[in-house]
C-alpha positions in Angstrom: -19.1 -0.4 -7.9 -15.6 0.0 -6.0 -12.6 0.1 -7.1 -9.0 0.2 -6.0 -6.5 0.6 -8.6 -2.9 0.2 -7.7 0.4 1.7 -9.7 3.9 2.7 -9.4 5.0 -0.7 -9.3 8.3 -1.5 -10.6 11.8 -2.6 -10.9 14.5 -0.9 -8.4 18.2 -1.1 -7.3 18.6 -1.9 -3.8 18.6 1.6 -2.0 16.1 3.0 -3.9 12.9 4.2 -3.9 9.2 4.2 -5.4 5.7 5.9 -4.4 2.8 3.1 -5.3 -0.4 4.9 -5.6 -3.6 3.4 -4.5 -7.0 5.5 -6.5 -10.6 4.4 -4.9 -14.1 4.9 -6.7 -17.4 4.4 -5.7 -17.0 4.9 -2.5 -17.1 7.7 0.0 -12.9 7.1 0.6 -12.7 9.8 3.3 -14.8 7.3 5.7 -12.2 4.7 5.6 -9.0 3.1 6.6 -6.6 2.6 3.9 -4.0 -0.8 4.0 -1.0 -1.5 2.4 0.1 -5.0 2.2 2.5 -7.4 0.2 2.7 -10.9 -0.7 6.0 -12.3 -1.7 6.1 -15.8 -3.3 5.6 -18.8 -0.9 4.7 -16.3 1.9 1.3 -15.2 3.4 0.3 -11.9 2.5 1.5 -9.1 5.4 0.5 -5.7 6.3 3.2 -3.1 5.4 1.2 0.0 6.6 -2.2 1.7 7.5 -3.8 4.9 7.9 -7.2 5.9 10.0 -9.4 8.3 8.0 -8.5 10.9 10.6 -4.5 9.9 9.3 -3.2 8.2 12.2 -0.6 5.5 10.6 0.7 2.0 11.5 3.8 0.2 9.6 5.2 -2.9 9.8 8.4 -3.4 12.1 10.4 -4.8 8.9 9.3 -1.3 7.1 9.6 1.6 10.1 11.4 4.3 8.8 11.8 3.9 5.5 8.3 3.7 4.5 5.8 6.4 4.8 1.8 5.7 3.9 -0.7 8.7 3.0 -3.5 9.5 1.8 -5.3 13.0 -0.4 -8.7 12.3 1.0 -9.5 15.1 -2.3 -7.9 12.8 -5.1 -9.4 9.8 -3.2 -5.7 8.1 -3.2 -3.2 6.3 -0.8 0.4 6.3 -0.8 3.4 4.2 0.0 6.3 5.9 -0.3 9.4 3.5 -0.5 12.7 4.7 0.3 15.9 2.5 1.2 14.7 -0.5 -0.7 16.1 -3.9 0.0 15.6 -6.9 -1.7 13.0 -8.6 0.6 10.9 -5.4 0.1 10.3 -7.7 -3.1 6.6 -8.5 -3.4 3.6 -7.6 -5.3 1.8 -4.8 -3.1 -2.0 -4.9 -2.6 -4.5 -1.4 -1.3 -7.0 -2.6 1.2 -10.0 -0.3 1.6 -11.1 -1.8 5.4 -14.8 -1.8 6.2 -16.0 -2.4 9.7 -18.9 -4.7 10.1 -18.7 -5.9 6.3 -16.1 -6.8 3.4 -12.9 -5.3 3.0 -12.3 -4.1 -0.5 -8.7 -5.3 -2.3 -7.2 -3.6 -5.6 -5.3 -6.1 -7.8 -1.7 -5.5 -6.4 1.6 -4.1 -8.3 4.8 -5.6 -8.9 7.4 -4.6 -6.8 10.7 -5.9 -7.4 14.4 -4.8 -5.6 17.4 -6.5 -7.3 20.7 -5.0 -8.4 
Protein backbone atom coordinates (compact mmCIF):
# COMPACT_ATOMS: atom_id res chain seq x y z
CA UNK A 1 0.00 0.00 0.00
CA UNK A 2 1.46 3.68 -0.77
CA UNK A 3 1.65 6.31 1.06
CA UNK A 4 2.65 9.97 1.03
CA UNK A 5 2.53 11.67 4.22
CA UNK A 6 2.98 15.38 4.18
CA UNK A 7 4.27 17.85 7.29
CA UNK A 8 5.83 21.02 8.16
CA UNK A 9 2.78 22.80 7.51
CA UNK A 10 2.12 25.81 9.41
CA UNK A 11 1.49 29.32 10.33
CA UNK A 12 4.20 32.10 9.13
CA UNK A 13 4.90 35.89 9.08
CA UNK A 14 5.14 37.19 5.70
CA UNK A 15 8.98 36.89 4.86
CA UNK A 16 9.40 33.76 6.40
CA UNK A 17 10.09 30.42 5.80
CA UNK A 18 9.16 26.61 6.24
CA UNK A 19 10.59 23.16 4.80
CA UNK A 20 7.23 20.72 4.21
CA UNK A 21 8.38 17.29 4.04
CA UNK A 22 6.88 14.77 1.87
CA UNK A 23 7.73 10.60 3.35
CA UNK A 24 6.70 7.78 0.62
CA UNK A 25 6.09 3.97 1.50
CA UNK A 26 5.51 1.16 -0.47
CA UNK A 27 6.93 2.06 -3.22
CA UNK A 28 10.30 1.95 -4.85
CA UNK A 29 10.49 6.15 -4.43
CA UNK A 30 13.83 6.38 -6.25
CA UNK A 31 11.86 5.42 -9.68
CA UNK A 32 9.79 8.47 -9.49
CA UNK A 33 8.97 12.06 -10.06
CA UNK A 34 8.09 13.89 -7.04
CA UNK A 35 5.31 17.09 -7.22
CA UNK A 36 4.56 19.70 -5.16
CA UNK A 37 1.33 21.50 -5.56
CA UNK A 38 -1.11 23.85 -3.57
CA UNK A 39 -4.70 24.53 -3.59
CA UNK A 40 -5.82 27.81 -2.07
CA UNK A 41 -9.58 28.27 -1.48
CA UNK A 42 -11.81 28.98 -4.58
CA UNK A 43 -8.78 28.14 -6.82
CA UNK A 44 -7.77 25.02 -8.87
CA UNK A 45 -5.06 23.14 -7.44
CA UNK A 46 -1.39 24.35 -9.10
CA UNK A 47 1.94 22.86 -9.47
CA UNK A 48 4.56 24.73 -7.23
CA UNK A 49 7.55 22.36 -8.07
CA UNK A 50 8.93 19.03 -9.37
CA UNK A 51 11.81 16.91 -9.41
CA UNK A 52 12.89 13.91 -11.97
CA UNK A 53 14.31 10.85 -10.16
CA UNK A 54 17.60 11.79 -11.71
CA UNK A 55 16.83 15.47 -9.64
CA UNK A 56 16.30 17.73 -12.47
CA UNK A 57 13.66 20.45 -10.97
CA UNK A 58 10.75 22.60 -12.36
CA UNK A 59 9.00 25.49 -10.15
CA UNK A 60 6.26 27.48 -10.76
CA UNK A 61 6.89 31.20 -12.13
CA UNK A 62 4.91 32.69 -9.01
CA UNK A 63 7.55 30.48 -6.73
CA UNK A 64 11.28 30.81 -8.73
CA UNK A 65 13.66 31.76 -6.41
CA UNK A 66 12.42 31.48 -3.30
CA UNK A 67 11.42 27.93 -3.31
CA UNK A 68 13.68 25.09 -3.65
CA UNK A 69 12.24 21.21 -3.96
CA UNK A 70 14.41 18.03 -3.12
CA UNK A 71 14.46 14.90 -2.53
CA UNK A 72 16.85 12.00 -0.07
CA UNK A 73 16.16 9.16 -2.40
CA UNK A 74 17.68 7.15 1.07
CA UNK A 75 14.95 8.56 3.56
CA UNK A 76 12.45 8.18 0.68
CA UNK A 77 11.32 12.02 1.23
CA UNK A 78 10.76 15.35 -0.78
CA UNK A 79 11.22 18.74 0.15
CA UNK A 80 9.87 22.25 -0.37
CA UNK A 81 11.83 24.57 1.14
CA UNK A 82 9.94 27.97 1.58
CA UNK A 83 11.76 31.07 1.93
CA UNK A 84 10.45 34.76 1.40
CA UNK A 85 6.81 33.83 2.09
CA UNK A 86 4.07 36.02 1.01
CA UNK A 87 0.67 35.84 1.78
CA UNK A 88 -0.64 34.21 -1.55
CA UNK A 89 1.91 31.40 -0.78
CA UNK A 90 -1.28 30.66 1.42
CA UNK A 91 -2.65 27.20 0.50
CA UNK A 92 -2.80 23.70 1.73
CA UNK A 93 0.22 21.88 -0.05
CA UNK A 94 -0.18 18.43 -1.58
CA UNK A 95 3.14 15.61 -2.57
CA UNK A 96 2.31 13.97 -5.84
CA UNK A 97 4.24 10.71 -6.48
CA UNK A 98 3.79 10.81 -10.69
CA UNK A 99 3.45 7.45 -12.39
CA UNK A 100 3.73 7.14 -16.09
CA UNK A 101 1.21 4.95 -17.85
CA UNK A 102 -0.98 4.57 -14.58
CA UNK A 103 -2.26 6.65 -11.33
CA UNK A 104 -0.58 9.25 -9.74
CA UNK A 105 -0.35 8.85 -6.01
CA UNK A 106 -1.51 12.16 -3.69
CA UNK A 107 -0.58 12.58 0.16
CA UNK A 108 -3.31 14.42 2.13
CA UNK A 109 -1.81 18.02 1.87
CA UNK A 110 -0.65 20.41 4.92
CA UNK A 111 -1.78 23.70 5.93
CA UNK A 112 0.11 26.39 4.86
CA UNK A 113 -0.76 29.72 6.04
CA UNK A 114 1.25 33.36 5.59
CA UNK A 115 -0.39 36.26 7.50
CA UNK A 116 1.25 38.84 9.76
Amino acid sequence: QVQLVESGGGLVQPGGSLRLSCAASGIIFSLYTMGWYRQAPGKQREMVAAITKDGRTNYADSVKGRFTISRDNAKSTAYLQMNSLKPEDTAVYYCKLQRIGASDYWGQGTQVTVSS
